[in-house]
C-alpha positions in Angstrom: -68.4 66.7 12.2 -67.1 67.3 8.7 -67.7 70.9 8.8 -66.2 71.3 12.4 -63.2 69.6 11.3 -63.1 71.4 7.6 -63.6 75.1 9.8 -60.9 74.2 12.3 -58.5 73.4 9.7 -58.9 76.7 8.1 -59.0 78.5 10.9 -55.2 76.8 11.9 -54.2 78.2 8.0 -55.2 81.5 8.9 -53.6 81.2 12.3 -49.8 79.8 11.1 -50.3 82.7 8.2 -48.9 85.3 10.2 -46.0 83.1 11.0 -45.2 82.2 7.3 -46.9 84.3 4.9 -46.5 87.8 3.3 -43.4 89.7 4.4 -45.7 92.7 6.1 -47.4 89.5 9.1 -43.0 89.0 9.9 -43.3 91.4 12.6 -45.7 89.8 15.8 -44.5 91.7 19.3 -47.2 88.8 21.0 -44.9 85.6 19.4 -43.1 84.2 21.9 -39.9 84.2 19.5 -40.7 86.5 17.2 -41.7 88.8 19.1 -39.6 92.4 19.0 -40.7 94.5 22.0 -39.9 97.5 19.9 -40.2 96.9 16.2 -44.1 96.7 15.0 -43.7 97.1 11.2 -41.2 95.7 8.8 -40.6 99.1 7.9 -39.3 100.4 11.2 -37.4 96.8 11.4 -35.7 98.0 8.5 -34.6 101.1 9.7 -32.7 99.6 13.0 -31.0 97.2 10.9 -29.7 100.0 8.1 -27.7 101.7 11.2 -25.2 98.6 11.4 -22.5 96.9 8.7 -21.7 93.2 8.3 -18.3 93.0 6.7 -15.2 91.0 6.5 -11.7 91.2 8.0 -9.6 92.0 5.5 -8.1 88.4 5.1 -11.7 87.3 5.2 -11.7 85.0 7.5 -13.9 86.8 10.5 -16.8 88.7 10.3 -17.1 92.4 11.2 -20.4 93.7 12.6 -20.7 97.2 13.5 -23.8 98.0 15.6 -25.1 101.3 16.6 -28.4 102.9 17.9 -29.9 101.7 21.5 -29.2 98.6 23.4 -32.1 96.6 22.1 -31.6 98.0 18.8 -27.7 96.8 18.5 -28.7 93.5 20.0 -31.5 92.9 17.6 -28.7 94.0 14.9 -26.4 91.0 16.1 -29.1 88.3 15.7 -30.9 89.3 13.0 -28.0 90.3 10.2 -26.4 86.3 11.9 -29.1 85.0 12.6 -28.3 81.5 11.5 -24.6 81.8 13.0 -26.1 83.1 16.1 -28.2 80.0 16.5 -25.9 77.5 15.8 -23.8 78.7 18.5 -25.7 79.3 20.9 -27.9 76.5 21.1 -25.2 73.8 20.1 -22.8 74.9 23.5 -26.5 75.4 25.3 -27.0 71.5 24.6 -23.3 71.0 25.7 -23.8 72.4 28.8 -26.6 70.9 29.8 -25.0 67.8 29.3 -22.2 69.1 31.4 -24.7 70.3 34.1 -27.4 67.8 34.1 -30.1 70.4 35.0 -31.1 73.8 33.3 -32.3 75.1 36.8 -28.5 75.8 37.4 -28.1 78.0 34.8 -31.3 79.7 35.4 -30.6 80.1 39.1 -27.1 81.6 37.8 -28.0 83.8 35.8 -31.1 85.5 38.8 -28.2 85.5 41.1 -26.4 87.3 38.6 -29.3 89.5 37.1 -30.1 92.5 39.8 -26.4 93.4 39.4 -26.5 93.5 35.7 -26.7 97.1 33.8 -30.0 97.7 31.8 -28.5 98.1 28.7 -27.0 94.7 28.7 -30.1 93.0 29.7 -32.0 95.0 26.5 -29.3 93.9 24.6 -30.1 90.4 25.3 -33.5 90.7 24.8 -33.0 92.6 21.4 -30.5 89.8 20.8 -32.9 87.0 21.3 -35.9 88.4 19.4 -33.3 89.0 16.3 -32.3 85.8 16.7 -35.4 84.2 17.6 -34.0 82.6 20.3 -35.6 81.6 23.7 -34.2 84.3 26.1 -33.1 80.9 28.9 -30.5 80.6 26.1 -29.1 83.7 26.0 -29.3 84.2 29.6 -27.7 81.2 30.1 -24.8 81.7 27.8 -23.7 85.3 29.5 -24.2 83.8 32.9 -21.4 80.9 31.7 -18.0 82.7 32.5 -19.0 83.7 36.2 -20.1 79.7 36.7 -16.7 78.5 35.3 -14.5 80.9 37.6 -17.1 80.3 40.6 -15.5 78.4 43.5 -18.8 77.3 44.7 -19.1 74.6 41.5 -16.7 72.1 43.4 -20.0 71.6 45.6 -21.8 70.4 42.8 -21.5 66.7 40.8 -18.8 65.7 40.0 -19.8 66.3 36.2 -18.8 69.2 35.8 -15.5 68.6 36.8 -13.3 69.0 33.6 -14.7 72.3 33.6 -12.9 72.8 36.7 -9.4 72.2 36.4 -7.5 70.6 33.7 -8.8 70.4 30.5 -11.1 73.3 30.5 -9.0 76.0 33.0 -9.3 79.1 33.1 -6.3 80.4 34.1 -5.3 82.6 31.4 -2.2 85.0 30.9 -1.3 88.7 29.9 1.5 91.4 29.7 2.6 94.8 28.2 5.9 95.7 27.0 6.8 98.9 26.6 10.0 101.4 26.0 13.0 99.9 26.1 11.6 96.6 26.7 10.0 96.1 22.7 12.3 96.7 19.5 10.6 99.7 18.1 9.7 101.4 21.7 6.3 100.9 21.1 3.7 99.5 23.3 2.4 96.0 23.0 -0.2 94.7 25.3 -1.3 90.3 25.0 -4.3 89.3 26.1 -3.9 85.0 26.0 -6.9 83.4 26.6 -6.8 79.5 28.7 -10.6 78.5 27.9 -11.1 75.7 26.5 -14.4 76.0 25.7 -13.1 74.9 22.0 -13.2 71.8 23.6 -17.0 71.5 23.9 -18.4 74.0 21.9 -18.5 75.7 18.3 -17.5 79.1 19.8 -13.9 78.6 17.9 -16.2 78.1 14.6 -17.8 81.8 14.9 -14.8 84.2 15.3 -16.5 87.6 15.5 -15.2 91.3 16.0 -18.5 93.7 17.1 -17.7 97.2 16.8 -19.9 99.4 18.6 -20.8 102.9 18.3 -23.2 103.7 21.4 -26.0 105.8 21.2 -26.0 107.3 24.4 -22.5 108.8 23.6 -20.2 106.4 25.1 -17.1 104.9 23.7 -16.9 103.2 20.2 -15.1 100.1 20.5 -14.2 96.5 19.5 -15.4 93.5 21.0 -12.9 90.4 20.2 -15.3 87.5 20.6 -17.8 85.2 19.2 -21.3 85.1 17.5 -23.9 85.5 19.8 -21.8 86.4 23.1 -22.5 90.3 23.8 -20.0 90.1 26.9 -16.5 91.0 26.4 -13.1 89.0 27.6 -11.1 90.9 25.2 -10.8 94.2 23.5 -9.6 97.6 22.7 -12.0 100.9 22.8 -11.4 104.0 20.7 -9.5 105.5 23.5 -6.8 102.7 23.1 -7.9 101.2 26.5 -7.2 97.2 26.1 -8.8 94.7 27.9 -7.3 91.4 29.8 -8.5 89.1 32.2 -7.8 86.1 34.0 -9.1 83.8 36.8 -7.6 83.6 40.1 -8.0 80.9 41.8 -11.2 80.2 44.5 -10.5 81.8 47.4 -13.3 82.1 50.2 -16.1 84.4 49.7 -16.7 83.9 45.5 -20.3 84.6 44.8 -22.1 84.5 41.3 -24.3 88.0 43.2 -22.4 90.8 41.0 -22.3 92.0 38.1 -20.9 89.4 35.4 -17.1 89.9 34.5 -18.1 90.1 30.9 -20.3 93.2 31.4 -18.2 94.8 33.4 -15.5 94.8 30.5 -18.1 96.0 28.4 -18.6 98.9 30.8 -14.6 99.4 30.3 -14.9 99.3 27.1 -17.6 102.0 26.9 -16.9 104.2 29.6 -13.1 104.0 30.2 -11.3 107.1 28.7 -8.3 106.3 30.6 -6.4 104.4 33.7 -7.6 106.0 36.3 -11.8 105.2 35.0 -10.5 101.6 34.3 -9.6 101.7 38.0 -12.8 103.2 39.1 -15.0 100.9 36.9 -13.9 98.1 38.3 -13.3 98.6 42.1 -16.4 99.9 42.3 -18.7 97.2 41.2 -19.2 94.2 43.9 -16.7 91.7 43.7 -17.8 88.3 42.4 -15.0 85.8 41.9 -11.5 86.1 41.7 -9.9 87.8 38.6 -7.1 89.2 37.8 -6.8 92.6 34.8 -4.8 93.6 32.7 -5.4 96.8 31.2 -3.7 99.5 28.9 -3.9 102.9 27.4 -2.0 103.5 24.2 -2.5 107.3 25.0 -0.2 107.3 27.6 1.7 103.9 27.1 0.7 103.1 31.0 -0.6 99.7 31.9 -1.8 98.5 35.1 -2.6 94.9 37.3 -5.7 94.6 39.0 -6.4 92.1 41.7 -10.0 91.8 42.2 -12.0 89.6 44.6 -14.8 89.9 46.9 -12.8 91.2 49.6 -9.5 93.7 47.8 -9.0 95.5 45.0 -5.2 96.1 44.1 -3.3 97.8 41.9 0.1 96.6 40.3 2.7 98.5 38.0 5.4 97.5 35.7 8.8 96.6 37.2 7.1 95.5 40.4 8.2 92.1 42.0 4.8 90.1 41.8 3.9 87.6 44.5 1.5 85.7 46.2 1.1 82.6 48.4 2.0 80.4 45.6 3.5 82.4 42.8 6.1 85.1 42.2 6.5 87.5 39.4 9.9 89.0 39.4 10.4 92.5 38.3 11.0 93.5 34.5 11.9 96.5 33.5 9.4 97.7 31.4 7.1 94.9 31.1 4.2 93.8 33.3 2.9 90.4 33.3 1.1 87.5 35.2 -0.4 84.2 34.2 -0.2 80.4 34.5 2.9 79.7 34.2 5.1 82.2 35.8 8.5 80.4 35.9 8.3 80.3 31.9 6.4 84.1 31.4 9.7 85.3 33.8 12.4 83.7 31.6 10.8 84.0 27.8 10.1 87.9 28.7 13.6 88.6 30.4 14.9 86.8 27.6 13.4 88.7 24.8 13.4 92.1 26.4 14.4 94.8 23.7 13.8 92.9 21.3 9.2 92.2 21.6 8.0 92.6 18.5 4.4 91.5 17.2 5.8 88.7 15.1 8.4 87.4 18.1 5.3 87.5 20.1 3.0 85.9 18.0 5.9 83.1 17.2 7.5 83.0 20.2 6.3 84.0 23.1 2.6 83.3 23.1 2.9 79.3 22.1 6.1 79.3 24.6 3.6 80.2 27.7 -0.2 79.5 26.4 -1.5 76.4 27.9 -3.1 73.2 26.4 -6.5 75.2 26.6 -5.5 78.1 24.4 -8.7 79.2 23.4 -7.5 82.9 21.9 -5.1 85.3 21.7 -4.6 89.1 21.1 -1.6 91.3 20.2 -3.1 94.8 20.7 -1.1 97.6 19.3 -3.2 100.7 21.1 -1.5 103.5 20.1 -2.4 103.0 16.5 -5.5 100.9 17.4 -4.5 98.0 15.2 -4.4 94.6 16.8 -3.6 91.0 15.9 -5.6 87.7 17.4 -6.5 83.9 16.3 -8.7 81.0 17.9 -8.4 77.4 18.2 -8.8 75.5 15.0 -10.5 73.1 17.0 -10.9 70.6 20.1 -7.1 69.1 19.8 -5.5 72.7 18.2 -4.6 75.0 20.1 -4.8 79.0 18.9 -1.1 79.4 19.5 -0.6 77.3 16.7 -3.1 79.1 13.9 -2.7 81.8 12.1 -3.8 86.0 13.1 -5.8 88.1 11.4 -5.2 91.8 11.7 -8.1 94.5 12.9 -7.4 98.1 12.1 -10.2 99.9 14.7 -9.4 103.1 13.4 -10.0 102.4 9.9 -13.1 100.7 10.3 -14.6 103.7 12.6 -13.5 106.0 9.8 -15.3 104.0 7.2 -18.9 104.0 9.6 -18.3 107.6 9.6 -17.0 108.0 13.2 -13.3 109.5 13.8 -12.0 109.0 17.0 -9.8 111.5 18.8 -6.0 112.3 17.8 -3.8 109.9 19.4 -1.4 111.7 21.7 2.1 110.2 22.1 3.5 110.1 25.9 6.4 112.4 26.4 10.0 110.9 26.5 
């Protein structure tokens, strides 16, 4: 018996070896973590991760990852090089919601619903993602399935806990506008992107500020994701093109489904693909409509911004100084300017108020803690002509980002710096 027990015991050594031994055993594609579907060696590990760059803004306060090379190879980039961050994040808000929820089966059966509609390259992104991270993939999946559960209308059917992250303290109705011309005080254009989620509230996302700058392989856009460590989707952002993203939801009317492609990939397909207005439009109109949103998008190529209205059952399209209205709101015309949010009584007076005079600082002072609501989760101030932009977070669960301060992103700097110069801006004709 001694010698069974004696050989057992080394055989578990030599077992838990690979797992915590020399550096060359780090690499085991049959782990159920560790695993990397395509990295074998420590060598070839190496290689992916010397095609990205973790930096600093320059007030360093947020991190800066650059990615490049294939899907699974950027995602593995994200959790390896924040590995720790990465898991923090993740799995903290995963523990929130299932205290929120009750059941995991809801977030796995929202995320299937979700996954026949989701791009490829997202869904190797997540894998590479978790394997870097050495995360369960149910965790990531869960995470990116998150924003189409909190803008479905089919949640009021469920208990009643998860009813704060229905109304009230964490909404999601959100706001956004573009001034432009004579509307700002140096004729430039400014596009805000204010973002109502108070997921601050229950999670550490608001701990983990991150800006991932990607260079695609495949020879799509470079861009830069305003988010969070560990969330691959995008809510805001501005691509090398000077296309801007902003998004809010809009209401539940009948027909939301979770069967579509997530909102969050579908930006990302903005961000990558988008050269312009007119493949913003086509983008999004022609992927299945899911819940109700409402975009705000930009191009500081041609200082043109558009509204988009998208549900399951219309796609429409809205320009500046158009009146605005709906069954229970109404946007007035603004010369210049193009907005929608929450509350539209107070985005119609600030902005008539202050038109000719928009500035980045009256915005950021102003404007955006004037019309953000008690679930300010982030802000942006993009400035897509020059691609610089301006954004903050929530300091916490009681703070709201209006309040903190911004740290400023130059896009084109930090492309030029990875070696990648994007294309001469071209300024509209007067």
């Amino acid at each position: 018996m001694r010698k069974s027990n004696l050989t057992l015991a080394i055989t578990a050594i030599f077992l838990l070896m690979p797992l915590s031994a020399c550096s060359y055993l780090r690499i085991d594609p049959d782990h159920f973590l560790i695993r990397a579907v395509v990295i074998q060696s420590v060598e070839q590990e190496q290689a992916i991760l010397a095609k990205a760059k973790l930096g600093w803004t320059e007030d360093r306060k947020v991190r800066v990852l650059v990615v490049s090379g294939t899907p699974y190879e950027r995602g593995y980039q994200h959790g390896k090089l924040l590995r720790e961050e990465v898991r923090d994040n993740l799995l903290s808000l995963h523990k929130k919601l299932l205290e929120k929820f009750r059941f995991e089966e809801l977030l796995d059966e929202s995320y299937e619903r979700q996954r026949p509609f989701i791009p490829q390259e997202y869904v190797d992104e997540m894998h590479g993602l978790a394997h870097g991270a050495r995360l369960p993939l149910r965790v990531v999946h869960a995470i990116h399935a998150l924003p189409e559960i909190t803008e479905w209308g089919g949640k009021k059917k469920l208990k009643k806990v998860v009813k704060d992250m229905m109304d009230g303290v964490y909404g999601t109705s959100c706001s956004n506008f573009c001034a432009t011309g004579g509307a700002t005080a140096d004729k430039k254009m400014y596009t805000v992107r204010i973002l109502d989620w108070g997921l601050h509230k229950i999670s550490k996302l608001h701990e983990y500020p991150l800006i991932t700058v990607t260079v695609p392989e495949e020879g799509g856009i470079p861009s830069a994701n305003i988010g969070w460590v560990g969330f691959l989707g995008a809510v805001s952002g501005m691509n090398a093109q000077g296309i801007t993203l902003g998004e809010m939801g809009y209401g539940d009317p009948e027909g939301e489904t979770m069967r579509g492609e997530p909102m969050p990939f579908v930006l990302r397909d903005v961000l990558t693909y988008a050269s312009n207005l007119s493949d913003v439009r086509r983008l999004i109109s022609s992927k299945p409509g899911t819940n109700s949103f409402v975009f705000l998008m930009s191009d500081g190529k041609t200082h043109q911004s558009e509204l988009y209205l998208r549900d399951r059952y219309r796609f429409e399209v809205h320009k500046p100084g158009e009146d605005l209205k709906d069954q229970s709101k109404s946007f007035p015309a603004i010369r210049e300017v193009l907005y929608g949010g929450h509350y539209q009584d107070k985005m119609t007076t600030i902005l008539s108020d202050r038109r000719g005079t928009i500035s980045p600082d009256s915005i950021m002072k102003d404007i955006v803690p004037f019309i953000a609501m008690p679930s300010n989760f982030q802000n942006v101030v993009y400035d897509p002509s020059d691609l610089q932009l301006w954004f903050n977070n929530a300091r916490g669960p009681g703070e709201r980002a209006a309040e903190q301060p911004y740290t400023h992103f130059d896009l084109r700097k930090t492309l030029k710096e990875f070696g990648y110069t994007p294309p001469t801006k071209k300024r509209p004709a007067r």
